[in-house]
C-alpha positions as CSV (number, residue, x, y, z in Angstrom):
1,X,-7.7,51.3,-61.0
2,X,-11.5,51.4,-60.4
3,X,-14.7,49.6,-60.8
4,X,-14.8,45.2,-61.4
5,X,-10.9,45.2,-61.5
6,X,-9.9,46.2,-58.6
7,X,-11.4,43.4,-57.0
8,X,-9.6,41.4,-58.9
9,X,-6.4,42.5,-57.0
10,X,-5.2,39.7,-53.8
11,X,-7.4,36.9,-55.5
12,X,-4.6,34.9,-56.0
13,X,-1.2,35.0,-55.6
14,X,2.1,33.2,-57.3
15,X,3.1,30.1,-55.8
16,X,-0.6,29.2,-54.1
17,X,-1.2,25.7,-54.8
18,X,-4.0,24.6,-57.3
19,X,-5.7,21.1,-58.1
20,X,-6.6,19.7,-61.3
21,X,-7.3,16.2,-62.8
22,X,-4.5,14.8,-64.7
23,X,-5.6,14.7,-68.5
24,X,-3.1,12.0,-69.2
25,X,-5.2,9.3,-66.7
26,X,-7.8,8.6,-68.9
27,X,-11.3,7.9,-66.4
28,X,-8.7,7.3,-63.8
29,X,-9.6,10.0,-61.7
30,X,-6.2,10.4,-60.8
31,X,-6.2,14.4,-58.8
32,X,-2.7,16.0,-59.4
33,X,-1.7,19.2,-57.1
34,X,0.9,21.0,-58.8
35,X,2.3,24.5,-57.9
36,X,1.1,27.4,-60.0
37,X,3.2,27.5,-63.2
38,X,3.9,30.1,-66.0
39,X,1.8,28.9,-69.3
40,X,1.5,31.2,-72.1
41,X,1.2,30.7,-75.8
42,X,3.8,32.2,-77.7
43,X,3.0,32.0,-81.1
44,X,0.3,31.0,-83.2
45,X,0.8,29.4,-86.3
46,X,-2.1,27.6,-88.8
47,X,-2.4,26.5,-92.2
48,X,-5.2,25.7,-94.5
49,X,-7.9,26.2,-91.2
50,X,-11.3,27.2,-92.2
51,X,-10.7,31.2,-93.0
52,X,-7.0,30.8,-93.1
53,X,-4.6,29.9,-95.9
54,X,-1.2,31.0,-93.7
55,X,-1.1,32.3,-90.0
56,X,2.1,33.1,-88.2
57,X,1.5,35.8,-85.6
58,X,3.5,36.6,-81.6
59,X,0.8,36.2,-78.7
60,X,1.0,38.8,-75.7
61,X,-0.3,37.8,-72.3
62,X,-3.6,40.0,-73.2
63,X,-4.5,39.5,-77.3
64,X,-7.4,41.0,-78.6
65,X,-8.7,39.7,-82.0
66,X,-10.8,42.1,-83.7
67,X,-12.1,42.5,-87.5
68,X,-15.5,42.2,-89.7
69,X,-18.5,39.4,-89.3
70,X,-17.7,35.8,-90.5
71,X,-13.7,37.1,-91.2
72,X,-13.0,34.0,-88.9
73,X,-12.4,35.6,-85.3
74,X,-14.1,32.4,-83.8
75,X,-12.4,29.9,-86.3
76,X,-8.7,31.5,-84.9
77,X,-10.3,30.9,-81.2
78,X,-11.1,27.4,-82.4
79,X,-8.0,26.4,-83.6
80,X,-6.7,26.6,-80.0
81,X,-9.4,24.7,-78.8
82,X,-8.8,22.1,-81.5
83,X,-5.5,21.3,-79.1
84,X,-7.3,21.2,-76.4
85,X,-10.0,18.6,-77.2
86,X,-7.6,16.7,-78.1
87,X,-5.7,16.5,-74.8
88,X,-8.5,16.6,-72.8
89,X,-9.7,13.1,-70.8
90,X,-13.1,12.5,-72.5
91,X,-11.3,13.8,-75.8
92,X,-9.3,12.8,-78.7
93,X,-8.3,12.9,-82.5
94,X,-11.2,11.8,-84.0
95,X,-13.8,13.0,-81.5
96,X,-12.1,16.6,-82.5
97,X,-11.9,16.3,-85.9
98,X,-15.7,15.1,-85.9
99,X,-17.0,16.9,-84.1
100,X,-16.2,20.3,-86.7
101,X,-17.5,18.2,-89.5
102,X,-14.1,16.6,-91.1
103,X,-11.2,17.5,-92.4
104,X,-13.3,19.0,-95.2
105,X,-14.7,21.3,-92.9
106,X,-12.0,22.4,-91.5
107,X,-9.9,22.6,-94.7
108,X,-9.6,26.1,-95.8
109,X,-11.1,26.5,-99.6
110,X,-8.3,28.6,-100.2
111,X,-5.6,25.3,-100.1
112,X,-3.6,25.2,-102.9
113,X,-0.2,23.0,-103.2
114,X,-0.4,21.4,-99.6
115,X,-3.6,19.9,-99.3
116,X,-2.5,19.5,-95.3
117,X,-4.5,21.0,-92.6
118,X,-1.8,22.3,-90.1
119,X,-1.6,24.1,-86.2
120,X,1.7,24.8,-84.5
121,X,1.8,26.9,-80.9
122,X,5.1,27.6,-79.4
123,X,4.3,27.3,-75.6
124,X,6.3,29.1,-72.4
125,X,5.9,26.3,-69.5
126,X,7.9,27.9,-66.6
127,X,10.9,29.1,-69.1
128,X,11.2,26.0,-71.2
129,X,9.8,26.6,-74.8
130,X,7.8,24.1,-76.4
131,X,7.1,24.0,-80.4
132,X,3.8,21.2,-81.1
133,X,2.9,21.0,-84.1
134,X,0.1,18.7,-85.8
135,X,-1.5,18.1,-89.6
136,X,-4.2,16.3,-90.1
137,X,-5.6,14.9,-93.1
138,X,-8.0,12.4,-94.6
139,X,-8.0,8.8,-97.0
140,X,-9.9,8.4,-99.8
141,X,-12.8,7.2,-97.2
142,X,-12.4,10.6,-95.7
143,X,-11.4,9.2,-92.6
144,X,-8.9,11.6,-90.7
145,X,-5.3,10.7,-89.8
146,X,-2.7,12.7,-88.2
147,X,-0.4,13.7,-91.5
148,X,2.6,14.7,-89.1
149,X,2.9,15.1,-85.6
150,X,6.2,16.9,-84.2
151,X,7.3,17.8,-80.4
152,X,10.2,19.9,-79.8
153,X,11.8,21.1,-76.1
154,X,14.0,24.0,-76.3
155,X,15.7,22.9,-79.6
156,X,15.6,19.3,-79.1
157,X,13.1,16.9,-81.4
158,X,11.2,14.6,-79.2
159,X,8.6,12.9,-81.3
160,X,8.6,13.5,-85.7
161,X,5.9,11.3,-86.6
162,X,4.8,9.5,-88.9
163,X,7.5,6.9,-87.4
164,X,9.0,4.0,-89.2
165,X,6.4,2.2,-86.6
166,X,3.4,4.4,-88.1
167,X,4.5,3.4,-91.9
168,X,4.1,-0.2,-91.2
169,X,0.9,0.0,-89.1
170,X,-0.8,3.0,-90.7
171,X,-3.7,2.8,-88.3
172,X,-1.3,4.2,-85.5
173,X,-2.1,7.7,-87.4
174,X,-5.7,7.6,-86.4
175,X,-4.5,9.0,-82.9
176,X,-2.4,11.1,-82.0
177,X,0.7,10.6,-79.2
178,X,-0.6,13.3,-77.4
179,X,-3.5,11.9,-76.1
180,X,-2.1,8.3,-75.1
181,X,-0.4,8.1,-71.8
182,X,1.9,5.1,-72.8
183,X,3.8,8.0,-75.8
184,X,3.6,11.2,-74.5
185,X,5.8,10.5,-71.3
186,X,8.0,12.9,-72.5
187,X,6.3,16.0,-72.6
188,X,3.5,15.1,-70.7
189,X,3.3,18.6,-69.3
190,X,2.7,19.8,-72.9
191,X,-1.2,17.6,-73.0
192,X,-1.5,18.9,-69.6
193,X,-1.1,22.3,-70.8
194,X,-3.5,21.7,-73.5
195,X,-6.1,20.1,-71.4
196,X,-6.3,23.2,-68.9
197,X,-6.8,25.5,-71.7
198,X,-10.4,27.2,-71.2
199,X,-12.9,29.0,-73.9
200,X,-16.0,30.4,-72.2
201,X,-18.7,31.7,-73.6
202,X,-21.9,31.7,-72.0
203,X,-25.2,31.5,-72.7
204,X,-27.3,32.6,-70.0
205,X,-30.2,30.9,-71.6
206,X,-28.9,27.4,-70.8
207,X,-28.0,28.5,-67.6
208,X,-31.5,29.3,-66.5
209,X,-32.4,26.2,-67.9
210,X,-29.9,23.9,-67.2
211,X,-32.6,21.3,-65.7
212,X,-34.5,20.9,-68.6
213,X,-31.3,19.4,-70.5
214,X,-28.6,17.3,-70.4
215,X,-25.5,19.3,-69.1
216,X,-22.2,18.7,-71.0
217,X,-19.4,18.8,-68.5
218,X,-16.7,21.6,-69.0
219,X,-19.8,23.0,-71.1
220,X,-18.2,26.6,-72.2
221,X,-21.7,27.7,-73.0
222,X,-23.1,27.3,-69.3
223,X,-25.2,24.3,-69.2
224,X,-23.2,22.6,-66.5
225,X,-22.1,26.3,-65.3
226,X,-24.3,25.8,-61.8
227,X,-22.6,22.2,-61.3
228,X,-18.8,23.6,-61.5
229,X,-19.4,26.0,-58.8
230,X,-21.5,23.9,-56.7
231,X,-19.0,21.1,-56.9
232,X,-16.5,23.4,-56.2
233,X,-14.7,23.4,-52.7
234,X,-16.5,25.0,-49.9
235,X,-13.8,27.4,-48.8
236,X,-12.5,28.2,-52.6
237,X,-16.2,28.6,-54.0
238,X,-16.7,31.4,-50.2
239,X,-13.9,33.1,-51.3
240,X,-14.5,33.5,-55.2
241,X,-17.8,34.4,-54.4
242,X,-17.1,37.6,-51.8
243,X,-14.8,38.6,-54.3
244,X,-17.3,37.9,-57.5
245,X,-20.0,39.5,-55.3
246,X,-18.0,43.2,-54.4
247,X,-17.3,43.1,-58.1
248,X,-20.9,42.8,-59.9
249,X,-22.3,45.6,-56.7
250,X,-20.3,47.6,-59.0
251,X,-22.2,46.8,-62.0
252,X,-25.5,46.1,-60.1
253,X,-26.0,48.2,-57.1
254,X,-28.8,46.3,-55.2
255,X,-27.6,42.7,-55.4
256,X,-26.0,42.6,-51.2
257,X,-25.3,39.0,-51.4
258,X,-24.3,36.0,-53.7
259,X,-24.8,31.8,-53.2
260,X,-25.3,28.9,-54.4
261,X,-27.8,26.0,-53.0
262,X,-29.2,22.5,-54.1
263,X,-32.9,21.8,-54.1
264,X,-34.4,19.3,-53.4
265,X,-34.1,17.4,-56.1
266,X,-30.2,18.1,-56.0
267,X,-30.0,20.5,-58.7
268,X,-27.6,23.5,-57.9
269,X,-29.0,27.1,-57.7
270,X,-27.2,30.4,-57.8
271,X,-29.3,32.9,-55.2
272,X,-28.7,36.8,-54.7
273,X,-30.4,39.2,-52.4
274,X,-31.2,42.1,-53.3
275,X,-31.9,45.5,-51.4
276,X,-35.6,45.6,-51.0
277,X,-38.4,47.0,-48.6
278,X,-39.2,43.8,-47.5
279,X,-35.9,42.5,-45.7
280,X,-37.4,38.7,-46.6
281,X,-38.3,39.1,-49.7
282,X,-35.5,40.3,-51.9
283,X,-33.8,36.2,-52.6
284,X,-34.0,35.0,-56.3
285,X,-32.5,32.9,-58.2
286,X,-31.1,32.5,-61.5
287,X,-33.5,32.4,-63.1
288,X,-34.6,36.0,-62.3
289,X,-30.9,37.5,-63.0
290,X,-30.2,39.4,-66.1
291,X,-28.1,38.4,-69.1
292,X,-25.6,40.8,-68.1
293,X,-25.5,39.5,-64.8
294,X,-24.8,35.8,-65.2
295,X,-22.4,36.7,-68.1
296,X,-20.2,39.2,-66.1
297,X,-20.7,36.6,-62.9
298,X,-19.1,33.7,-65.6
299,X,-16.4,35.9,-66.9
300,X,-15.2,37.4,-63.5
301,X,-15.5,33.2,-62.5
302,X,-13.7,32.1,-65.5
303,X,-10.7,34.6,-64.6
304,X,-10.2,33.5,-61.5
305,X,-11.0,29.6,-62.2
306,X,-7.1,28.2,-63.0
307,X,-4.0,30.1,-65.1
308,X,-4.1,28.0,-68.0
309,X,-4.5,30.4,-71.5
310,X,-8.6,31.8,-71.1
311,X,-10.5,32.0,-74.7
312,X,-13.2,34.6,-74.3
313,X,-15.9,35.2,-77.2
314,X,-17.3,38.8,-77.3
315,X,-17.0,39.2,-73.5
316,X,-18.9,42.6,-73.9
317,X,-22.3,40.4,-74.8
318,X,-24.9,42.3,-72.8
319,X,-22.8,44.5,-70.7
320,X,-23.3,48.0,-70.1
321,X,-20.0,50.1,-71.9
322,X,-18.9,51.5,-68.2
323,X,-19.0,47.6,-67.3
324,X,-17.1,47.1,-70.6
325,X,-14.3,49.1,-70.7
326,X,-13.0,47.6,-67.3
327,X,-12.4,44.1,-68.7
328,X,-9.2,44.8,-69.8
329,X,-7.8,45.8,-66.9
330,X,-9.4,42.7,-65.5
331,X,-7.4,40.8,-67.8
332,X,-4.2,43.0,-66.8
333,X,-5.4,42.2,-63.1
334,X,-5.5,38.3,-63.8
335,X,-2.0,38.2,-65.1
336,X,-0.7,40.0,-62.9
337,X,-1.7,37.5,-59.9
338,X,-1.6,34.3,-61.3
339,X,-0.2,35.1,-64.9
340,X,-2.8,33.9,-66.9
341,X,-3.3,34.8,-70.9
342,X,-6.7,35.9,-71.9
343,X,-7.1,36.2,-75.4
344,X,-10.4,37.5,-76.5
345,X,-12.8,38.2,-79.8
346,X,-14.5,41.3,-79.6
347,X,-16.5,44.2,-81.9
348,X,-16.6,46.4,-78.9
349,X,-14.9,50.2,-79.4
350,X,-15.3,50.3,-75.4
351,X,-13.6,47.1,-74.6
352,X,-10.5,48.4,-76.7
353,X,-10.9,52.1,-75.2
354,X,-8.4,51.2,-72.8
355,X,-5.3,53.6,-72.9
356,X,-3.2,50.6,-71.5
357,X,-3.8,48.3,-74.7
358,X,-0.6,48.0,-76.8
359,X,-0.6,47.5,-80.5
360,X,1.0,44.6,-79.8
361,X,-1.3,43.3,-78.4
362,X,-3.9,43.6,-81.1
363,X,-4.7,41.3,-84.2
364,X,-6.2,42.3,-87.1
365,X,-8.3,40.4,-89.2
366,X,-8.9,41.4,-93.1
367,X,-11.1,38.7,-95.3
368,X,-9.4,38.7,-98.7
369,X,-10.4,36.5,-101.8
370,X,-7.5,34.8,-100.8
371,X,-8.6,34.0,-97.1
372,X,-8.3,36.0,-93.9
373,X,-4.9,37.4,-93.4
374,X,-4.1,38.4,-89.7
375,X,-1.2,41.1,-88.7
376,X,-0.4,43.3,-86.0
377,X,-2.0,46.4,-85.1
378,X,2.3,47.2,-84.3
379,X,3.0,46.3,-88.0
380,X,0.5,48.6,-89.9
381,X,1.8,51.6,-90.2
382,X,-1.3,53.4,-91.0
383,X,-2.2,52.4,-87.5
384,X,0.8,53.0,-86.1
385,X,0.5,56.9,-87.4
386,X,-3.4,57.7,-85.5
387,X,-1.6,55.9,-82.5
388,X,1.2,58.3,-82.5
389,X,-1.1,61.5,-83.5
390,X,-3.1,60.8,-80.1
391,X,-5.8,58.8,-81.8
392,X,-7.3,56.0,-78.8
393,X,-6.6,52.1,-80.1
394,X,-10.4,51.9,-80.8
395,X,-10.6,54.7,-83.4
396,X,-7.7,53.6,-84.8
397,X,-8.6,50.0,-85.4
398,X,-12.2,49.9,-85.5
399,X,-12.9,51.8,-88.4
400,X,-10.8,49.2,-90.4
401,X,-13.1,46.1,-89.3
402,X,-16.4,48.0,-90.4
403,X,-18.6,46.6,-93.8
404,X,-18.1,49.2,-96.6
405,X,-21.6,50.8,-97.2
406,X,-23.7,49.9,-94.0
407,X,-25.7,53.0,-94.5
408,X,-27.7,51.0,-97.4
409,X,-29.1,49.1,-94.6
410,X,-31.1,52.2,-93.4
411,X,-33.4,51.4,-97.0
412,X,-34.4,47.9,-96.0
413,X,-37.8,47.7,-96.5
């Protein structure tokens, strides 16, 4: 292993201890420190959500979701996330639900018989398997309420909701147990779970000009990107940052040194120096860095920021290909140490020119008039046969997620 990955190797190791804030003590600022744990998504299952009629596809440790524009590679990512908002502290229900529109955004104009909008993940926490499963739905005021809401450990049913309770007092269905700390004492770990779960995608835009707006915390886009590191711990953010450092002097040759800093005012600053005739004069800031620099310095920060399931959007955003074709090995590397799924959206033929990449590991997406179907790059067999003939997973899959007739776009104009 070369290049950005190998840095990745020693970051972090099984068993170190990490810290995170308990999502279950809403504003209580409660800080939990919990030994490293084995989380992975399982499976994947969603009905009736935005592009998607039926879903029911196995996740790998590494997935990589490919296919056309708009066939909904985002919408999948956001299904996840759905799960997560819900968990998290400043979170909920309804804030999810409202925050994408409705139900009747997020219903899929392809329902037929059951009206229902439904996600289910079978979850791996430290060998015991989790099924959660929620539907949501909405009244004739097209306010949302959870249409079923069903834990299971191993093969035991915990909660099957709605409850004789929930029948008599309907308004109980405008939340879901998940998110109250009173109902979900038994499989707390399971909102936890969901609450660490992490989708980045930055924007290095808002990063530059983070001071000219009102940051949202946990902001996957970058606005608040500055404020995480810079509120990180002294001795973690040192370390991260040697490591993040040796790995973008791969990708950008003159950059010799990498911190962060407050101004005066108290707004955080990321500074590099670079190589220059003039040993003073080679500091900038952010501000100065390139796209491809601040997004390869918040995807190598985002791997080694926690072990909770990482949701990456088109990682390869302003990279050069050499830079590109290393991230899934970065992924391998991240797993390896701290066993952490990264499932990422991509259009990029050098991201998916690893050799390493099973077809297991990739999902397809075809748009049909029907809605989006998803399948395994494993279970198509014409796949399958330029796989075993010697053809690389990128020629073999790409060519499938391509718009018929893009050479009429040569004649515009």
């Amino acid at each position: 292993m070369d290049g950005p990955a190998a840095y990745l190797q020693g970051v972090m190791r099984p068993g170190a201890r990490i810290v995170y804030y308990c999502s279950n003590q809403r504003g209580s600022g409660v800080e939990r420190v919990a030994r490293l744990k084995h989380m992975r998504i399982k499976k994947l299952q969603i009905d009736n959500w935005r592009n998607f009629r039926s879903v029911d596809v196995p996740l790998q440790s590494r997935v990589f979701v490919v296919g056309p524009n708009a066939s909904g590679k985002s919408n999948l990512l956001d299904a996840i996330r759905f799960l997560r908002d819900i968990a998290e502290p400043e979170g909920g229900f309804q804030r999810a639900v409202k925050s994408r529109g409705g139900v009747s955004q997020i219903r899929c104009l392809h329902a037929r018989q059951n009206p229902n909008v439904g996600v289910q993940v079978e979850v791996d926490l430290d060998g015991v398997t989790w099924n959660y499963r929620i539907e949501l739905a909405q009244d004739n005021q097209r306010r949302a309420f959870v249409a079923l809401e069903r834990v299971i450990r191993n093969e035991s049913i915990l909660l099957d909701r709605p409850t004789p309770a929930d029948k008599k007092d309907p308004s109980r269905l405008s939340q879901t147990h998940l998110e109250q700390v009173n109902s979900n004492k038994q499989f707390r770990e399971v909102a936890e779970f969901f609450s660490q779960l992490r989708y980045m995608h930055i924007v290095p835009q808002l990063i530059r000009e983070s001071d000219r707006m009102l940051p949202r915390a946990h902001d996957p886009y970058g606005s608040d990107f500055l404020e995480q590191l810079a509120k990180t711990p002294k001795k973690t953010l040192d370390s991260r940052l040697r490591r993040i450092n040796k790995a973008l002097q791969v990708a950008v040759p003159q950059l010799r040194e990498l911190t962060i800093d407050r101004d005066e005012r108290g707004v955080p600053h990321l500074k590099g120096r670079y190589e220059h005739w003039r040993p003073k004069a080679g500091w900038q800031t952010e501000e100065n860095f390139s796209d491809g620099t601040l997004r390869l310095l918040g995807l190598l920060w985002a791997l080694l920021d926690g072990n909770a399931p990482l949701l990456l959007e088109e990682p390869e955003l302003s990279l050069h290909p050499a830079v590109v074709r290393h991230v899934p090995a970065m992924m391998a590397g991240a797993d390896r140490r701290v066993r952490r799924q990264v499932i990422v959206s991509t259009h990029s033929p050098d991201l998916l020119s690893d050799k390493s990449i099973a077809p297991e590991e990739v999902l397809l997406l075809e748009p049909t008039v029907d809605g989006t179907r998803i399948h395994l790059a494993a279970d198509d067999a014409q796949i399958r046969a330029l796989l075993q003939g010697g053809v690389p997973m990128a020629d073999a899959v790409m060519p499938r997620t391509s718009p018929a007739h893009t050479d009429q776009l040569a004649l515009f104009g």
